[in-house]
C-alpha positions in Angstrom: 136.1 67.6 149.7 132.7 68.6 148.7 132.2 71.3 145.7 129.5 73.0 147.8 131.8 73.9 150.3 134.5 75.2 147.5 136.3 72.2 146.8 138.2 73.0 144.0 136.9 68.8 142.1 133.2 69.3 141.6 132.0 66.3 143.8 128.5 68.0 144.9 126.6 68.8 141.7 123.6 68.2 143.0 123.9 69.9 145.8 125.8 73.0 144.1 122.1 73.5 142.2 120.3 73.5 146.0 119.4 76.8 146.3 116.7 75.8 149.2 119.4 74.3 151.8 121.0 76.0 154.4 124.5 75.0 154.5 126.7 76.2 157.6 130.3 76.0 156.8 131.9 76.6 160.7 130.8 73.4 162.4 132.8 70.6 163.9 132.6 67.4 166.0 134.1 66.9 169.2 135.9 64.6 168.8 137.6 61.8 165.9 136.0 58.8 167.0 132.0 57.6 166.3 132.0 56.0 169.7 132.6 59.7 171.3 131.1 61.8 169.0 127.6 60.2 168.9 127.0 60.7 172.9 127.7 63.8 173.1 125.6 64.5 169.5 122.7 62.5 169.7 121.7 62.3 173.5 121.7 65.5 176.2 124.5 63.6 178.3 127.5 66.0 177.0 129.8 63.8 178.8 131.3 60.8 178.2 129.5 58.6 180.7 127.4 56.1 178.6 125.2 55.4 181.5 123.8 58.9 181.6 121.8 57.4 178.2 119.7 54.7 180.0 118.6 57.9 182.5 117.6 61.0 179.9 117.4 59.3 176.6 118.0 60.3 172.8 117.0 62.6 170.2 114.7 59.2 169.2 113.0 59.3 172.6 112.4 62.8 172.7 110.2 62.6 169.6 108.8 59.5 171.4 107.7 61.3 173.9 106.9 64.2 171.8 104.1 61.4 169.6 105.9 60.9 166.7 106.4 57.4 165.0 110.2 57.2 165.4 112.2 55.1 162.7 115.9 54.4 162.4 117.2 53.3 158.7 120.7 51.7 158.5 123.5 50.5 156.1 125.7 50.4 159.0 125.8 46.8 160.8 123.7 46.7 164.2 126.9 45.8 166.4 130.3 46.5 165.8 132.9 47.6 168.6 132.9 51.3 167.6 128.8 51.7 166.8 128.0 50.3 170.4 125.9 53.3 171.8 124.9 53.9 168.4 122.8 50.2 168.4 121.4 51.6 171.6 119.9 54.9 170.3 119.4 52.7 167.0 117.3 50.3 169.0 115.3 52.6 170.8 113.5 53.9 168.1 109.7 52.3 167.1 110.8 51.0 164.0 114.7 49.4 163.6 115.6 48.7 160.3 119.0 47.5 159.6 119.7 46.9 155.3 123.5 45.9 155.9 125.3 43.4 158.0 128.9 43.8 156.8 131.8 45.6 158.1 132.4 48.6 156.6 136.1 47.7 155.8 134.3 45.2 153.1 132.1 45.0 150.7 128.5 46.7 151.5 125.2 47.0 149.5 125.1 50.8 148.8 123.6 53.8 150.3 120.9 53.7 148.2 119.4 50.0 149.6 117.8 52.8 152.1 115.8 54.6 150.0 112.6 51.2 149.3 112.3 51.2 152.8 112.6 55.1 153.6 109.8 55.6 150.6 107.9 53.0 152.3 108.5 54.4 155.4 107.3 58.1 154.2 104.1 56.5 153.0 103.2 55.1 156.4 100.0 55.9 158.0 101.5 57.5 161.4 100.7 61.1 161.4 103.8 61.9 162.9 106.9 60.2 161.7 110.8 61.0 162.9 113.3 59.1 160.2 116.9 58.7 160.8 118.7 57.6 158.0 122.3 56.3 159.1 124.8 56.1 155.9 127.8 54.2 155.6 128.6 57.7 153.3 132.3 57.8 152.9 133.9 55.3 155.6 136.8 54.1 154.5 137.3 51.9 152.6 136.4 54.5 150.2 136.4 52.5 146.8 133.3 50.1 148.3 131.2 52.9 148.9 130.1 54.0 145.0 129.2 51.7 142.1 131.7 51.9 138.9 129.6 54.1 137.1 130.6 57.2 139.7 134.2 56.3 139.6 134.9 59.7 137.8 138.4 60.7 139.3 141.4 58.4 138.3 145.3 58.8 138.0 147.1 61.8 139.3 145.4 63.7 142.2 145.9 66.5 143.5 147.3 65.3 146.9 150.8 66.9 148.3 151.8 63.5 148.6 152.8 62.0 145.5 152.7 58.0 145.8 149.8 55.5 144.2 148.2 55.0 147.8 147.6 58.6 148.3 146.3 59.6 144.2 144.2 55.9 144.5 142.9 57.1 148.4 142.3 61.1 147.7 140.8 59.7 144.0 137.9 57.0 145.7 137.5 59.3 148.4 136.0 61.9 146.3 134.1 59.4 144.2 132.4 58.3 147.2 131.5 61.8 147.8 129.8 61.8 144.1 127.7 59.1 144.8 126.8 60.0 148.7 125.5 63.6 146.9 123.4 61.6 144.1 122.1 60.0 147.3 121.3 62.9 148.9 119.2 64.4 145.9 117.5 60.7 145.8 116.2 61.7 149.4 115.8 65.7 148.5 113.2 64.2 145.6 111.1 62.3 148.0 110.9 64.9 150.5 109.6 67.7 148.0 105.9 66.6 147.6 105.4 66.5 151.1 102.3 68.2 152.2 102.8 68.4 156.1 105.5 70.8 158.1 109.0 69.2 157.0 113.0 69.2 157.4 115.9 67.2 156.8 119.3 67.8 158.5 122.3 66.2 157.3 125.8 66.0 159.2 128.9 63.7 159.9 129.9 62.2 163.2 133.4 63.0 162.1 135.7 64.1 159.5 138.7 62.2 157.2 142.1 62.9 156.9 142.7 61.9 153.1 146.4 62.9 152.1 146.0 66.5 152.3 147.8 67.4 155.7 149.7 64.8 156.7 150.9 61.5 155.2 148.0 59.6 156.2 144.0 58.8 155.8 141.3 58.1 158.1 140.3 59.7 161.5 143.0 59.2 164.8 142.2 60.7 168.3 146.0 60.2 168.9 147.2 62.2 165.4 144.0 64.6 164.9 144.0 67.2 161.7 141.5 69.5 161.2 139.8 67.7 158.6 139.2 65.1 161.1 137.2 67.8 162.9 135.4 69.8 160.1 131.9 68.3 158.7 129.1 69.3 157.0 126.6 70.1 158.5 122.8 71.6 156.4 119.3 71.7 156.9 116.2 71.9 154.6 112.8 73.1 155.6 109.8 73.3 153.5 107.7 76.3 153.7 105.2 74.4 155.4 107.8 74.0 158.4 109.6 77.4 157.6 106.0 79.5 158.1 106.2 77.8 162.0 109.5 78.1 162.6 111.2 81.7 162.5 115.0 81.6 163.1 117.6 83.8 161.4 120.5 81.8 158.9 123.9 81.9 160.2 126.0 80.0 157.6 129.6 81.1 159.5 128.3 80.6 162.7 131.4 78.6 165.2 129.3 75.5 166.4 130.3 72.5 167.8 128.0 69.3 167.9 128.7 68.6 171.3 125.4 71.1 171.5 123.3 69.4 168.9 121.0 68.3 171.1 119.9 72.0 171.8 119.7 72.8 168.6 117.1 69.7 167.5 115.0 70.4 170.5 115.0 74.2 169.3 114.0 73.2 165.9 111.7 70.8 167.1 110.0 72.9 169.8 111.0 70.5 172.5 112.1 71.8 175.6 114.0 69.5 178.5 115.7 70.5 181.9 119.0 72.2 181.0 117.9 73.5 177.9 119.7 76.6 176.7 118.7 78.3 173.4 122.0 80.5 173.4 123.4 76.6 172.3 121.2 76.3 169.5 123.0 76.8 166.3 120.1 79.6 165.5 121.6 81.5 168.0 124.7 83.6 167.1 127.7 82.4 168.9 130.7 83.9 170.3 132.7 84.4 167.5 136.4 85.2 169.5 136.4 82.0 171.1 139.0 79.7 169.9 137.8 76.0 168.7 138.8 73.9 171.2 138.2 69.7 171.2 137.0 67.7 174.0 140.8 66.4 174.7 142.1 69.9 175.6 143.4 70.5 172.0 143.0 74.0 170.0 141.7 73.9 166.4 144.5 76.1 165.6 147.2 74.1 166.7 146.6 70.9 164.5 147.5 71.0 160.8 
């Protein structure tokens, strides 16, 4: 549902105007589910065995080890029963710094209750710094995720399914998209006057389902869509950055995130046993393989 990627609403003008991001429009998680998803993203354990996380660590301690000053900004509550390994890799990090405490069913401060502590943040005195910023973005329930003043689409959408829970769902899910792009540019601003070698990657854990296949919205392992699947997924680099790392743009590239981690240790120069640079999303990948999920299920064959 985002204009950049040719959604037909324009939800993403800021974004649309970005003509230094490189947006890839072929990537998808392995899964529905956060709890799933974030292992296999965020840590080089590609399984599902939690465990393996205490033994090899996270992207947070490889830039640990690699000397930066690791932080981890959050609007998501520390503990909740589907963020659980998330805490963990939240936790490991130099600097925790949780803004929310509420469900994200309810009411929540806004996205943008990040961005004092994230300019503070940018302004510290480590030389090296590694920020994560994790976003409530556009978790359901949609309609607390944006103040009024972005609630642009009303009445009539443009959803197959034509009842008031579907127009009101499709209609707050793409105001939340709005404001989580007038976020984005907040961050995009801060980031420009930097000085020393810069990026910023952005990406979901998981997709929605809002109305368009099936009857339905939200994400469900047992009753998955594509949509669940598809994310976005962009990086920005400043030409500081850019002049010492050389890798070619591959905006249709097939890429699953279950191989993220060898694409931030390519991008960050790291290199750890089992490290395969044919996995990095820099790398051109076999385009005649079918998509296929981590629960046996083909891309193809969901609607």
């Amino acid at each position: 549902h985002m204009s950049v990627y040719g959604y037909h609403r324009k939800t993403t003008p800021r974004l649309d105007t970005a003509s230094d991001i490189l947006f890839y429009n072929n990537v998808y998680s392995p899964t529905t589910q956060t709890r799933s998803s974030i292992v296999r993203m965020l840590t080089p354990a590609f399984g599902i065995n939690t465990e393996r996380f205490y033994e090899e660590g996270s992207i947070i301690t490889a830039m640990r080890e690699s000397g930066f000053q690791t932080y981890w900004i959050s609007n998501q509550r520390p503990i909740g029963q589907y963020e659980s390994l998330v805490t963990k890799i939240a936790l490991s990090s130099d600097a925790y710094i949780p803004e929310n405490t509420a469900d994200y069913g309810t009411v929540t401060p806004y996205d943008e209750v990040l961005i004092p502590e994230f300019k503070k943040t940018l302004n510290d005195s480590a030389p090296k710094k590694f920020i994560v910023l994790h976003l409530l973005g556009t978790h359901s329930a949609y309609s607390y995720r944006y103040p009024e003043e972005f609630e642009k689409f009303k009445g009539k959408s443009s959803s197959k399914f034509d009842h008031e829970r579907a127009h009101k769902r499709f209609n707050t899910y793409d105001n939340a998209i709005i404001y989580n792009d007038y976020f984005l540019k907040k961050i995009y601003q801060n980031l420009q006057d930097l000085k020393q070698p810069s990026y910023m990657i952005y990406f979901s854990d998981h997709g929605d389902e809002v109305y368009g296949s099936i009857d339905f919205s939200g994400h469900s392992q047992e009753n998955p869509t594509k949509t669940m699947y598809d994310i976005p997924f962009f990086i920005w680099m400043n030409d500081a950055f850019k002049s010492r790392f050389n890798a070619e743009y591959l905006p249709h590239n097939p890429y699953k995130l279950n191989e993220f981690f060898h694409t931030f240790s390519d991008l960050n120069g790291i290199r750890f046993k089992g490290f395969d640079s044919t996995k990095s999303i820099f790398y051109q990948q076999d385009t005649s393989k079918l998509r296929k999920f981590d629960n046996g299920r083909y891309y193809k064959d969901v609607p």
